[in-house]
C-alpha positions as CSV (number, residue, x, y, z in Angstrom):
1,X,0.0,0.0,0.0
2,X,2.5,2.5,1.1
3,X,4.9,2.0,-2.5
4,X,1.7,3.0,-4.4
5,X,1.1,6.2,-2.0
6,X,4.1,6.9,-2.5
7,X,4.4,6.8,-6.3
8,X,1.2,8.7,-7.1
9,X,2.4,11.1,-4.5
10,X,5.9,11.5,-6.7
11,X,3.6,11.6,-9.4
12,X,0.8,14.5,-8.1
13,X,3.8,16.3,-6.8
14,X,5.0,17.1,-10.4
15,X,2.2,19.4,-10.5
16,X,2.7,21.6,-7.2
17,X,6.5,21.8,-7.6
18,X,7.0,22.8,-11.5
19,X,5.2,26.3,-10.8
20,X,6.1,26.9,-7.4
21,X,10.2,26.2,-8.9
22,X,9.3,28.3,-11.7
23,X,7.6,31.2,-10.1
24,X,10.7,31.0,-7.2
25,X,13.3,31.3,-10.3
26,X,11.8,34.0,-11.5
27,X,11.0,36.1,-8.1
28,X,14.9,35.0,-6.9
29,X,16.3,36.4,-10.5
30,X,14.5,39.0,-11.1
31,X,15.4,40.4,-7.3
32,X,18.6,39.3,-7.3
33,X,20.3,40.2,-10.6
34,X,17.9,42.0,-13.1
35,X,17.0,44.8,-10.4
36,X,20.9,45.2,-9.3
37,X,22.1,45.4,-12.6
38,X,21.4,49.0,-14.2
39,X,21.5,47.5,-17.8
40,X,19.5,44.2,-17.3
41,X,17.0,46.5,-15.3
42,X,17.1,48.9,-18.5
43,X,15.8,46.0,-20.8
44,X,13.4,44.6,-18.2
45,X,11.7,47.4,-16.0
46,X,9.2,45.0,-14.4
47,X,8.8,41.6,-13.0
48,X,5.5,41.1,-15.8
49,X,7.8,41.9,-18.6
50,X,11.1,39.8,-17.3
51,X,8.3,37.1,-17.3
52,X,6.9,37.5,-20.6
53,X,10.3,37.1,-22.2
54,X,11.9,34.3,-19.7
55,X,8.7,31.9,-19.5
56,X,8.5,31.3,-23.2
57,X,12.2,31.1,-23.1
58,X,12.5,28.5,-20.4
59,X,9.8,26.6,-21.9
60,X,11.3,25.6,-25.1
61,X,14.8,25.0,-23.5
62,X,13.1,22.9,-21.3
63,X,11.6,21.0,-24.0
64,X,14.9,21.1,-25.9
65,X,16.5,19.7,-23.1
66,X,13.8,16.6,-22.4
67,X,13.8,16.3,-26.3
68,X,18.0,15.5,-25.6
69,X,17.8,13.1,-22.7
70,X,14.9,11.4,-24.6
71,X,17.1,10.6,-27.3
72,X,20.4,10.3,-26.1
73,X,20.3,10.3,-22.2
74,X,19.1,7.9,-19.7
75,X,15.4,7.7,-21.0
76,X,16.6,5.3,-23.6
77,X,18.7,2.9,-21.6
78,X,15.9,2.8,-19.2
79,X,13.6,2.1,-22.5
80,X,16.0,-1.0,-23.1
81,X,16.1,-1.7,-19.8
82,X,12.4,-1.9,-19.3
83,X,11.8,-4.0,-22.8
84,X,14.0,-6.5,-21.7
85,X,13.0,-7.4,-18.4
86,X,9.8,-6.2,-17.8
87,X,7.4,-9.3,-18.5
88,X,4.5,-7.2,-18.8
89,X,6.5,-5.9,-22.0
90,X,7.7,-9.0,-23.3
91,X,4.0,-10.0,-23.1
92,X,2.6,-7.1,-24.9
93,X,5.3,-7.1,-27.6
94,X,4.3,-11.0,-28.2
95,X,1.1,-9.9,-28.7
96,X,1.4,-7.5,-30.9
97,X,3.3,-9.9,-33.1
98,X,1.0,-12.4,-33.0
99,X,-1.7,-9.5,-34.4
100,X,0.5,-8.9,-37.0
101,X,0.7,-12.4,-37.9
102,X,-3.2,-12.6,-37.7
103,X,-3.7,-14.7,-35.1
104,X,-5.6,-12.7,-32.9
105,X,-6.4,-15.6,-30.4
106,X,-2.8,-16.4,-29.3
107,X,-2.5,-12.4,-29.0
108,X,-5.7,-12.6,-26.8
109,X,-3.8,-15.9,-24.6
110,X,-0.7,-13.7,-24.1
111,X,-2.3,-11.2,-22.5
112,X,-4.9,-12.6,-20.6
113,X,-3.1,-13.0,-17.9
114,X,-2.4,-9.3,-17.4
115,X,-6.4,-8.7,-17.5
């Protein structure tokens, strides 16, 4: 019971700590550097308009940098990892193979157990 909890609380958390991170970057930046800094205060006179040039920003590095360790960091050794060991997988891929042989019941058998 507790394992679950705690994985659909790792999960839910996700959600409550992006935008509280996000918002604390941008307060702690914005107070810290932009405002002491004559020239960066120049270019951005307000918090609203350090925001509406850093949040777009910071959202497609972001994505730049999932779209990296997708393809070349750990998210594809754990990929591999998780094909080769995980029955549930295995399962499923034999399945699918089976489909694509048309023979839909021994896809049906291979998965029944997971039902």
């Amino acid at each position: 019971m507790f394992p679950r909890l705690y994985a659909y609380f790792k999960r839910g958390w996700q959600f409550v700590a992006v935008p509280v991170a996000a918002v604390n970057f941008l307060l702690i930046t914005y107070r810290l550097l932009i405002e002491r800094i004559p020239f960066l205060h120049a270019v951005f006179p307000s918090l609203t308009v350090y925001a509406v040039v850093v949040v777009p920003l910071g959202a497609v590095v972001a994505v730049l940098l999932g779209y990296w360790d997708y393809k070349h960091g750990t998210a594809p050794q754990e990929s591999e990892r998780i094909a080769r060991f995980s029955p549930w997988h295995r399962s499923l891929m034999r399945a699918i193979y089976h489909l694509a042989d048309g023979e839909p019941d021994k896809a049906k058998e291979e998965v029944r157990e997971w039902m």
